[in-house]
C-alpha positions in Angstrom: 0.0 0.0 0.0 2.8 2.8 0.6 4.7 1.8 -2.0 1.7 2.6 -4.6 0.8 5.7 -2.5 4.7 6.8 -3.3 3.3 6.4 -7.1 0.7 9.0 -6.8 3.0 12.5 -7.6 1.5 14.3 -4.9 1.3 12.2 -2.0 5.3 12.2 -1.0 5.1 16.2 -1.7 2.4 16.5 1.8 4.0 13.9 3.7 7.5 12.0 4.5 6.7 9.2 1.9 9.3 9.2 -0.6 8.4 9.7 -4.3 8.3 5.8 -5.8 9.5 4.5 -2.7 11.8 1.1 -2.6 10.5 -1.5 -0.5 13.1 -0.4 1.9 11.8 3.2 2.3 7.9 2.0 2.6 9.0 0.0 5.3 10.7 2.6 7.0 7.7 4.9 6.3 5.4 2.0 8.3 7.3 2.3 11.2 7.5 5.9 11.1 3.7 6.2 11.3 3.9 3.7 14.4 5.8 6.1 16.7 3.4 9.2 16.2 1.3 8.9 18.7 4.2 8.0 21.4 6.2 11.5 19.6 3.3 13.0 20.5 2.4 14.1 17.2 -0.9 12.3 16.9 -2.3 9.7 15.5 -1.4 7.1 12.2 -4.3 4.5 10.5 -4.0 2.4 7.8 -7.2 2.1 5.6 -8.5 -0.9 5.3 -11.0 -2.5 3.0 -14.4 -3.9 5.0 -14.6 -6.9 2.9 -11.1 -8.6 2.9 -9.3 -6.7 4.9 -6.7 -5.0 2.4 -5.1 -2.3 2.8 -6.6 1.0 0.8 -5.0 3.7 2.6 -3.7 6.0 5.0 -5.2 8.6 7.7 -3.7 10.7 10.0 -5.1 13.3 13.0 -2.3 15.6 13.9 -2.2 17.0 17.2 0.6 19.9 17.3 -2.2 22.6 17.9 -3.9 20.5 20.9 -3.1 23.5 23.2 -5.4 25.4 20.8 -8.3 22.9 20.8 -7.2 22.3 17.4 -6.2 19.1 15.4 -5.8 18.6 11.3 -6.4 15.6 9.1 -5.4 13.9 6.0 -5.9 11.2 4.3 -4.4 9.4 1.0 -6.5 6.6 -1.1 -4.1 4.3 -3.3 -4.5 5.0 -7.0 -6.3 1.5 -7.8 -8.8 2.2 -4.9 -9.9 5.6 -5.4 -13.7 6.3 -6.4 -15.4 3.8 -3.9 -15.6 6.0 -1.2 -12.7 4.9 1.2 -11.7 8.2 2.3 -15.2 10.2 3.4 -15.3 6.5 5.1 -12.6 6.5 6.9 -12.7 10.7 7.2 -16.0 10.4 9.0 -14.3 7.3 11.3 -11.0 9.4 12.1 -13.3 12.7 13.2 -15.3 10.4 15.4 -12.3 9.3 16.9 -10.8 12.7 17.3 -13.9 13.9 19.8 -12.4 10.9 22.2 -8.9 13.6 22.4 -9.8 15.2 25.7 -9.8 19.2 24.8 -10.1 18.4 20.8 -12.9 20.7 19.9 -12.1 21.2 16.0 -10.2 19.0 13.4 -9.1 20.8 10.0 -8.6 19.9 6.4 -6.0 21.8 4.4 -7.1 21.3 0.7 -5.6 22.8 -2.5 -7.8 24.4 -4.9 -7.2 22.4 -7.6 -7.8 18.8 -5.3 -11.5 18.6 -6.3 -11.8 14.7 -5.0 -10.3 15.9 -1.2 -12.7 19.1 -1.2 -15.9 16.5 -2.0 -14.6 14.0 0.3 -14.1 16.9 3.0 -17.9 17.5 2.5 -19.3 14.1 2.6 -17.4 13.5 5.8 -19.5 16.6 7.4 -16.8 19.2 6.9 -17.3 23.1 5.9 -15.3 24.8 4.1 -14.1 28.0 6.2 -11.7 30.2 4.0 -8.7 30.1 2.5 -4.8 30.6 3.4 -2.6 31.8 1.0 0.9 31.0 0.9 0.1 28.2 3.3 3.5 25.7 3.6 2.6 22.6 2.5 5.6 19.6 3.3 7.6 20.4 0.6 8.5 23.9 1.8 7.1 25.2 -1.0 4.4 28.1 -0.7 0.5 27.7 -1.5 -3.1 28.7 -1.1 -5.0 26.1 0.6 -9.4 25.8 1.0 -9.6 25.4 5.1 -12.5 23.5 5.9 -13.4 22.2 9.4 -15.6 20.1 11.4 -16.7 21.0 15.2 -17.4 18.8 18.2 -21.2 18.6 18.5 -22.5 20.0 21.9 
């Protein structure tokens, strides 16, 4: 599953998964998503298929801004699984789970523009599109306007 993620062009610019990654480097990515939570940087899931069990994906809540009552999301769908729905699925699943984080009371989505898929999966999983940053870093240090959208805990 990393491996074809690292195929998709854009996936290793948001993340630390290397472009085309070696079997080596996916590995290395793997355990790299284990420690997060014990860093303290949040939280790491695999998506997985309901039926079988395979492996679809990857979903993360990021906790850096927990002081703040603030946590962001992402979320990555393997090329060859895209268009069934996996990630508003597992979207909706990882918000749920982020109303658990005592003092969580917002999760956010930073979405290019141009990702049309990510803004439509944002709004299936109950998310609402709040503004925009410009010049917004994204992981590869380079400089863009991102859609904001957010989702509140209820109550």
């Amino acid at each position: 599953m990393a491996r074809e993620l690292s195929t998709d062009p854009y996936v290793p610019l948001t993340g630390t998964l290397p472009a085309n990654a070696t079997e080596a480097d996916a590995v290395i990515w793997v355990h790299r998503q284990r420690t997060r939570h014990q860093e303290g940087a949040g939280f790491s899931f695999t998506i997985v298929e309901a039926e079988g069990g395979a492996p679809v994906g990857h979903c993360g809540l990021w906790l850096r801004q927990l002081a703040d009552g603030q946590g962001s999301a992402g979320y990555a769908i393997v090329p060859s699984s895209r268009g069934n729905g996996y990630a508003a699925q597992a979207l909706r699943a990882l918000t749920d789970f982020a109303w658990t984080v005592p003092g969580l009371e917002r999760v956010l989505l930073y979405i290019e523009p141009w990702n049309v898929a990510s803004v439509r999966t944002a709004e299936r999983a109950g998310y609402t599109q709040t503004g925009v940053l410009r010049d917004f870093e994204v992981s590869d240090k380079v400089r863009r306007d991102v859609l904001v959208h957010v989702a509140h805990r209820a109550g």
